[in-house]
Each structure stands twice: as structure tokens, then as C-alpha cells.
N, C-alpha and C positions, 0 to 999 in steps of 0.2 A: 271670499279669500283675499281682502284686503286689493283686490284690483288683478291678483297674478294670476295668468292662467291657469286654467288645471291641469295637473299632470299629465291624465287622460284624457285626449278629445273623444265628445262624443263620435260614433261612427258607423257605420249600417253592420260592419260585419265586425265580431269581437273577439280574438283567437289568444285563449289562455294556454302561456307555454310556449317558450324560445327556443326549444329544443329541436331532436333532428324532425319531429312531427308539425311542431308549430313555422319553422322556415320553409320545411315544404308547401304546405297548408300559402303561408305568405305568398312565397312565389307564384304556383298556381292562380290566386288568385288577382295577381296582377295581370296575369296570361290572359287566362279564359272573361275575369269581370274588372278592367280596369276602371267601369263607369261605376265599380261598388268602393265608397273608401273603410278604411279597416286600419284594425291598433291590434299590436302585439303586447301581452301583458304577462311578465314573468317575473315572478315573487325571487331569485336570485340577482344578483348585482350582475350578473353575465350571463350571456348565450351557453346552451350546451346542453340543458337537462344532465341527462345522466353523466355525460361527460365535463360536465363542469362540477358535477358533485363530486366523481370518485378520482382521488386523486392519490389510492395506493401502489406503491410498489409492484409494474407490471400489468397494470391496470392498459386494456387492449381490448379490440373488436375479437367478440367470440363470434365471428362471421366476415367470411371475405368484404374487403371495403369495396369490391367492384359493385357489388349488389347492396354495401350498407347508402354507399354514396347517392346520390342522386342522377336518373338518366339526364337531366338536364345540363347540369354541369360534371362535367367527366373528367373523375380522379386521376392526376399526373403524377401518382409518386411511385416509385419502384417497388412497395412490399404488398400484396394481400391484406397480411394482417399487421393491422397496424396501431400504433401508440396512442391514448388519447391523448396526449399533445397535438400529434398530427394532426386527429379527429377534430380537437376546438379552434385547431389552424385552419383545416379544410372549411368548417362551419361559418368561421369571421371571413371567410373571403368569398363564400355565397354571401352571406349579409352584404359585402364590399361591392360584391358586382351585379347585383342586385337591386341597388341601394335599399334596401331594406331598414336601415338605420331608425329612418326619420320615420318609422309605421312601431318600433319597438319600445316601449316601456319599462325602466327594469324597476326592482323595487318594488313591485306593485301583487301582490295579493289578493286574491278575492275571495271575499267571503261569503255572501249570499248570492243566487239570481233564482230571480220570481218573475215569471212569465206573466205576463197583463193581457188578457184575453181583447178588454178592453180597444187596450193603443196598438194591440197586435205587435210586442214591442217586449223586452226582455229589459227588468227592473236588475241591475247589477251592481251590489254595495263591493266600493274595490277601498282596502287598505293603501295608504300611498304613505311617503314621507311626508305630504303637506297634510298627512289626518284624512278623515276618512272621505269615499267621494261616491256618487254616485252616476254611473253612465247607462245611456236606454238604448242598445242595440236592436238591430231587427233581427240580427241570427249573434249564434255563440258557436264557436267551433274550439270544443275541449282537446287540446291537444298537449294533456298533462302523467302519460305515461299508463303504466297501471301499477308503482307500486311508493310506497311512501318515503318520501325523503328525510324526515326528520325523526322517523319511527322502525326501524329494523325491527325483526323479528327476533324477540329476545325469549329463549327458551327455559331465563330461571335457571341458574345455576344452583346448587347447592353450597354454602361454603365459599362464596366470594371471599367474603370478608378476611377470612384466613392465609386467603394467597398472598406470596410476599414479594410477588413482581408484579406485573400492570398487563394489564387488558386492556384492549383496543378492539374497534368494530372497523371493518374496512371503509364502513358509508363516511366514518369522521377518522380518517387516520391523522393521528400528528406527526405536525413537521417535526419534528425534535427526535423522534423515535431513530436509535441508533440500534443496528440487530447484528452489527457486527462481532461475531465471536460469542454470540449468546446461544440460549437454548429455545427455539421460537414452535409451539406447539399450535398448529393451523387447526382451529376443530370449525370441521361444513368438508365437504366432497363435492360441491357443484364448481360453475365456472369459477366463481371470485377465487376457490382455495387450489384449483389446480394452474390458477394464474397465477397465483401468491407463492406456490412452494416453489417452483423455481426461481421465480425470482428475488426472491429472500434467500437464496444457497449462494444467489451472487450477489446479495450485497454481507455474504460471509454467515449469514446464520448458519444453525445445525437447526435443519426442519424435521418436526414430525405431524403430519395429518392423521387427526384423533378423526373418524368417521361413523357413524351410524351404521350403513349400509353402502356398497361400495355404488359406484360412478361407471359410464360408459365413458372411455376417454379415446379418441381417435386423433392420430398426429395428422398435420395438413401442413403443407409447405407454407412459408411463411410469403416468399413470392411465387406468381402463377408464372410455370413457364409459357404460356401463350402468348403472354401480353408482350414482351418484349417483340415477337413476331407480328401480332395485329400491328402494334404500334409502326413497324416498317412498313407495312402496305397500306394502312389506313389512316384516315386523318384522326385526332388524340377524340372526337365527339363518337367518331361510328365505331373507335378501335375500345376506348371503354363501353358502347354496351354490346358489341361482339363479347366481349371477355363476361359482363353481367349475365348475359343471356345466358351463353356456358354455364358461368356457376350455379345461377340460379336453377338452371335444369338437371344439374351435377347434384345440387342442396334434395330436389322434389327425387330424384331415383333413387340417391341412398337412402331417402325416408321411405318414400314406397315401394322399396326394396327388405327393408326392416318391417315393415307392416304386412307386407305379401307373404315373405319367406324369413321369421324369426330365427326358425333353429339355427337356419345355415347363416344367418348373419349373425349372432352370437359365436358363431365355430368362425367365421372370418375376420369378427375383432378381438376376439380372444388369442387367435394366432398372433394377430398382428400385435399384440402385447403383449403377446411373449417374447415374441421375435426384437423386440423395442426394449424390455428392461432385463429381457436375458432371464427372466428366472420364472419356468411355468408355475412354482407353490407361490411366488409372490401376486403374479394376478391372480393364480385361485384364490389364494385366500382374499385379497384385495381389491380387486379388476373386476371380478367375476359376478356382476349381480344375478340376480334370483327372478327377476322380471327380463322382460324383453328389450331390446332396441327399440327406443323412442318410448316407450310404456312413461320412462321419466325423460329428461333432458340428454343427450349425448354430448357431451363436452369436448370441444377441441382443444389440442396443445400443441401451437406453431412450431413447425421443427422437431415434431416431437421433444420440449424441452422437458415434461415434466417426466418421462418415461424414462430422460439422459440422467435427470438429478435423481431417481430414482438406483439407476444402476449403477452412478457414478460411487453411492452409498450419502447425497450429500443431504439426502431426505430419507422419509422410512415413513410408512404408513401404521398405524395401529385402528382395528376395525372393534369397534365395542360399543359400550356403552359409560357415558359416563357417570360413576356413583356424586361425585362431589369435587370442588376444588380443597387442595390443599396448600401446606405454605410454600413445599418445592415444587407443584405442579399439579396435574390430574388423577385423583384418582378413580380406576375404572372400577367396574362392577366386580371382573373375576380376582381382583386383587393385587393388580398392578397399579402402579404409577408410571405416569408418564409424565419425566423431569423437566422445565422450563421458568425459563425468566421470563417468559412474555407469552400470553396465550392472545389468537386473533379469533373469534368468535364470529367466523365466514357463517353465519348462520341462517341466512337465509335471509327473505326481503316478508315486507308484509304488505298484501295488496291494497292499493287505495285507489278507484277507480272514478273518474273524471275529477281528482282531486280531491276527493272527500267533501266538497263545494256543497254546502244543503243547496238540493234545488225546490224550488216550490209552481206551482200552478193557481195562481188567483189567490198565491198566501196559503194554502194547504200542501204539507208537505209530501215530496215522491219517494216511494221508496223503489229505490233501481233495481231490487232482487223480484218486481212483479211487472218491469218492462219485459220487454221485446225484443231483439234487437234488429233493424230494418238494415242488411248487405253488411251487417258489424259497423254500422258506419250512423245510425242513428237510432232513439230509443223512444216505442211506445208509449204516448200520453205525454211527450214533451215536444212541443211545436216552435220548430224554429232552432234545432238545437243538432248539432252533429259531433261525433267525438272520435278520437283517431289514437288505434290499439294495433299494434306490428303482431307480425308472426309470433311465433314460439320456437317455430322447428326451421324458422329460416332468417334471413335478412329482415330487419325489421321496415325497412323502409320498403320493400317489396310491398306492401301491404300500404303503409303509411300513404307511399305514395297516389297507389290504387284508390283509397279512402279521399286522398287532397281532391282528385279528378272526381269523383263522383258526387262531393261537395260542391264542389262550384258546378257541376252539369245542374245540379238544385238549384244552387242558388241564380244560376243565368236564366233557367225556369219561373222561378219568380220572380223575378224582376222583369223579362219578356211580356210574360203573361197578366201582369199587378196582382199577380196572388199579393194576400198579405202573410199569409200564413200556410205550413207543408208540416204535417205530423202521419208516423205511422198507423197505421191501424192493421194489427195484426185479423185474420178470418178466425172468425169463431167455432170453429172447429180446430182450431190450433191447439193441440193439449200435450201431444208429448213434444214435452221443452227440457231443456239440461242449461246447466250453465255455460256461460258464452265461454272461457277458456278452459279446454279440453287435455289438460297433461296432468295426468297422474302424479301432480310435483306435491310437494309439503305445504307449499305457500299457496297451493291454489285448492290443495283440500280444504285447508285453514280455511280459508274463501269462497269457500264454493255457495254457500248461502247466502253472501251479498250481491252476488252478477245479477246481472242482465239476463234473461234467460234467452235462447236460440233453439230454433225450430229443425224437421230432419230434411228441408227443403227450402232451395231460395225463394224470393228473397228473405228467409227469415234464417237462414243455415247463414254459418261463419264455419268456414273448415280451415285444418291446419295443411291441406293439401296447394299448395302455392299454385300450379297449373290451370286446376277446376276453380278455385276461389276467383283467382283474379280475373279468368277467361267472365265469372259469374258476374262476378261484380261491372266490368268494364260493361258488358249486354242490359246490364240493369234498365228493365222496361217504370220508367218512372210513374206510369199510371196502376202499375203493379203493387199495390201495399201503403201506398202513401199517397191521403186527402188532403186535396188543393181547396183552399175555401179564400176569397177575398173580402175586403175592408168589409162589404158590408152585409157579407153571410156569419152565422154564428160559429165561432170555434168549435174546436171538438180537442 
């Protein structure tokens, strides 16, 4: 390279992903292994993962930020839920205080790693702006989300071409989009579209959410009244995880409250929706799904906003199916249209799991739908290799976090001991296996063939139950499931 350094130094520990999983991941391991040095590699020009991607209209934590935040460093702002502004504000000022700067990479892609049995050593082709490079880590720790950035889930429409206003996906919103005073048709029902219709009624559209099947939507205060009380008695470190801990225990009872007892939790968010947009035929028909609580996702609305723009008349739901686009709009199966200048295609995300990154072992390719997965936190027949996948049903960093600590208890293990090398090895009598993310969602049936699979018992279980996972994971007996073999024993 002409004399100039490389982009990337080489470095023992290799963590793909700038996001809220890859800084955690960072931190911890300045904690627990500051004798290991380590590079942050994120294919974006900024920190943030997901929140440096979505930059639509109302775009916010669908989970208190007491519990999204980090127990290390303890959130000072006054709301719960909060803006991703906040969020990539919060994010640069752990990198700031941290100093995490000088360990981060941006620009940087990777496209291959091929494990070398050999050097005991992880072969890593990384895209950069000087051209392509190569770095030989001892561990990889994937901390690249689970779903695709550059590739939403495009359902095929019929009859684009015909429509005479503009489409947009929330993953790529542009800046230029003006929805004032127009006709803005939100088609999706999950979080992104019950974030988007209110707040496109303020910035003056006339919304309508075109839906498949309808949504659990539950209102949550936007601030926690506790917190201003910890905050008086407590100093700002112990008073944010009082307040996480609440939530987080708040998050695990209403879920195993919906899984314990569905009827009567279906009859206590169905009231509370009625009781929110005023009209019980509007959630019947609307509100009202045909599965259970938690079955798919439960979606929050801060303040209940979307329930207010709903009764206020400044949105309207239509629940169908759609035949086709047309030049003024949608049209549906039973013979309506549904009028707009601008449809948003909330339509779901499509999974891409440890970044879609081929991995290889001695140059023969893995395929991750015949792994393992060891605590959710590593994968069968890949040595040296850890990957970090949040909740579903809670905070994601709940989890995140759980994963960075269990990481490095490894990796302070092998370095202790001179293992060169730490891979699962699931018991062979392991057979009934399911895919590693458990929610009856679109995007995860879609997927369900390519996971990981997980076992009905730790450490090979990954549950959606925050309580039992995390208590499981933290206990992780490291002689349990995963073989130690050094420099100069044979891999496995």
C-alpha cells in the first residue's frame, strides 16, 4: 500500500458492527480483557446500526430506553421513549467517554472469514476505501443485527408502474419528501407503520394504514413516572438501573402474563383500545387479531399517539388485502380503492444473520441453518467465533448486553489458560432443534430455514423469557458444551 498504513490493524479480537451491540461488545471488553487489543469494523460512515440507518418521520425506541441503554452508563434524559436522535446522541457520547474512537473503523465491510485450523487464527477479507485488505484475528465477534440493511422485504406489488405518486420504504426515506396536505397510505401494521401514522398526521398528512391482519398495539407513557423520584434519592448510576430493573421486570410479567393467561389478556388490551380510540367496531374490526398476545409482536404507541390520531379522524385504518396498485392509489381485493399520493411500504424487514458474511472452515463452506447455537451467544463447528442477537419481546440490549459479558468470560478463559482455540460441540443426542428466533412474525417464518438451530435445554436453549435466559446465561458453566483444545492439539 505504497508505505500507508492499513486501514485496519491487525488485532486479537475482531468486532463487526458499530451499533448498540458492537459498543457494548467494545466496552466490556476493555473491562473484563484490556491485555486483548481489538478493532471495530462498520460498513456505514457512522455509529448507530439501526439507528443511524432509519431516519423516518417518528422513528423511536419501541422499548423503554432505561432498559435499551446500557447498565454501565446511565441515561440522563427525561423521556422513556425516545427519538433516534437522542439514541445516536446517547451512542457518540459512550464512544466519547469511552474513548472508543480510536478501536472504530467506519467504511469498512467484510466479506469473507475463513477460519485456519492451522494458525488457529481467523482469515478476514475486509473491503476498505484503500481496496481490499486482509486481517488474521484470534476471535470474531458478529455484532451485525439480524436483519438486512440494504434489502427490505419487498412483497411484489402488482401494478407499480401505473401509480402516479411515489413510493418510498422507510429503510431509505428521503429527505425531500414533503406529506403535507397529501394523501399518505402506510401499508405494514408492525412497529415502523404504527410509528409512522402519527407522525405523518403531524407533519399534516391525511393517513391511512392499508393492513393484512391487524396488530396488538398497547399505549405506554412516554416518561416513567418513577424515575424522576429515584433520581431524588439516588445517585443518576444506581437511579437508572432501579428504574431498568422495574422495566425490565414490567417487560418479562406482561409477556408471561400473555403467555400464561391469553383470553384474559386479549379482553384487557382490547378494552384498553377501545377505551383509547373511543370506537369498540374500530378495534374489532382493526385492533382485534385472531392470534394471541405475543403469538406475533405487541407494539407500543408512546402516549398512546396512534390511538389519538386514530380518534382524532387524522388516520383511518383499512384491513384487506391488496389486489394491485393503481394511478390514484390501492386497489384492494373486495373492490375498493384506497386514495393516495404517496404510499410507504412499512413492510417488513428481511433477516440477515451475522451479516450474511460467508463463513468458511479450512475454505469449505458453513451453512448456519445446521449449527447450534451455544447460550445464543455462539455457533457449532465455528471456533473462535461469537455473535450478538437482542431480545424480540424485550429490550434489546437486555440480552446484548448478557451476550458482551459471556464473551469475554471466553475469551479471559483463553487467554488465562493458552487455549488457542474454544468451539461448541453440541451432545449427540441433541435432535429436537427449532430455529433459534421464536415469534410467529412474517419475517422470521420467511427465515426460519436459514437460523441457527437451538435446543429445548441450556446451554443450547435461547428463550424469549428475559428472567430465565439471562439468570441462564450469566450461570454459564463453561466446561458445559464447549471444547478447549490448545496450539498444539488438533482442532475440532
Amino acid at each position: 500500500m505504497n508505505g500507508v498504513p492499513p486501514a485496519v490493524p491487525d488485532a486479537d479480537v475482531l468486532v463487526v458492527g458499530a451499533g448498540l451491540s458492537g459498543i457494548d461488545v467494545a466496552v466490556r471488553l476493555g473491562e473484563k480483557c484490556p491485555d486483548l487489543d481489538y478493532v471495530v469494523v462498520e460498513a456505514r460512515d457512522d455509529l448507530g446500526g439501526t439507528w443511524d440507518l432509519f431516519c423516518y418521520p417518528g422513528v423511536r425506541s419501541d422499548s423503554d430506553f432505561f432498559t435499551l441503554a446500557y447498565p454501565f452508563h446511565p441515561w440522563r434524559g427525561r423521556d422513556a421513549i425516545v427519538g433516534g436522535e437522542q439514541i445516536r446522541e446517547y451512542l457518540h457520547d459512550v464512544v466519547r467517554h469511552y474513548d472508543l474512537d480510536r478501536n472504530i473503523r467506519y467504511g469498512v465491510r467484510v466479506c469473507s472469514a475463513d477460519w485456519q485450523s492451522e494458525t488457529a487464527r481467523w482469515r478476514v477479507t475486509l473491503e476498505t476505501e484503500a481496496g481490499e485488505q486482509v486481517v488474521t484475528p484470534r476471535f470474531v465477534i458478529m455484532c451485525t443485527g439480524y436483519y438486512d440493511y440494504a434489502r427490505p422485504h419487498d412483497p411484489v406489488f402488482a401494478g407499480l408502474d401505473a401509480f402516479d405518486g411515489r413510493v418510498v420504504h422507510p429503510q431509505f426515506w428521503p429527505e425531500d419528501l414533503d406529506v403535507d396536505g397529501r394523501r399518505v397510505a402506510v401499508v405494514g401494521s408492525g412497529a415502523t407503520a404504527i410509528t409512522l401514522v402519527p407522525a405523518l398526521t403531524e407533519h399534516g398528512a391525511r393517513v391511512t394504514m392499508v393492513q393484512r391482519t391487524p396488530t396488538y398495539v398497547v399505549a405506554q407513557p412516554r416518561r416513567d413516572a418513577v424515575t424522576d423520584v429515584a433520581r431524588r434519592v439516588l445517585s443518576p448510576a444506581r437511579a437508572h438501573l432501579v428504574v431498568a430493573a422495574k422495566n425490565a421486570l414490567r417487560q418479562w410479567a406482561f409477556y408471561r402474563a400473555c403467555r400464561r393467561a391469553p383470553r384474559q389478556m386479549r379482553h384487557v388490551l382490547r378494552s384498553q383500545a377501545v377505551k383509547a380510540v373511543g370506537s369498540a367496531a374500530v378495534v374489532d374490526a382493526h385492533l382485534a387479531p385472531d392470534y394471541d398476545p405475543w403469538d406475533q409482536r405487541v407494539c407500543i404507541t408512546p402516549d398512546g399517539d396512534f390511538f389519538a390520531a386514530l380518534r382524532r379522524g387524522e388516520a383511518t385504518i383499512v384491513t384487506g388485502h391488496i389486489e394491485r396498485f393503481v394511478g390514484d392509489g390501492l386497489r384492494m381485493t373486495d373492490g375498493t380503492t384506497v386514495p393516495a399520493d404517496v404510499v410507504v411500504t412499512a413492510t417488513g424487514l428481511r433477516i440477515s444473520l451475522l451479516g450474511d458474511v460467508p463463513l468458511f472452515v479450512d475454505g469449505r463452506p458453513v451453512d448456519l441453518a445446521r449449527a447450534v447455537a451455544y447460550q445464543g451467544a455462539m455457533l457449532s463447528g465455528l471456533p473462535n467465533l461469537g455473535f450478538v442477537v437482542g431480545y424480540l419481546n424485550a429490550s434489546w440490549t437486555l440480552r446484548a448486553d448478557a451476550t458482551a459479558r459471556l464473551l469475554t468470560r471466553v475469551l479471559r478463559r483463553l487467554v488465562d489458560t493458552g487455549a488457542a482455540r474454544v468451539v461448541p460441540v453440541p451432545p449427540e443426542g441433541l435432535s429436537e432443534t427449532a430455529p433459534m428466533l421464536q415469534l410467529d412474525a412474517g419475517y422470521l417464518r420467511r427465515a426460519a430455514g436459514l437460523m441457527p438451530r437451538i435446543g429445548p435445554e441450556y446451554p443450547w436453549a435461547y428463550e424469549q423469557d428475559v428472567v430465565r435466559d439471562r439468570r441462564a446465561v450469566a450461570a454459564a458453566d463453561l466446561d458445559d458444551g464447549l471444547c478447549w483444545t490448545s496450539a498444539d492439539e488438533p482442532g475440532r
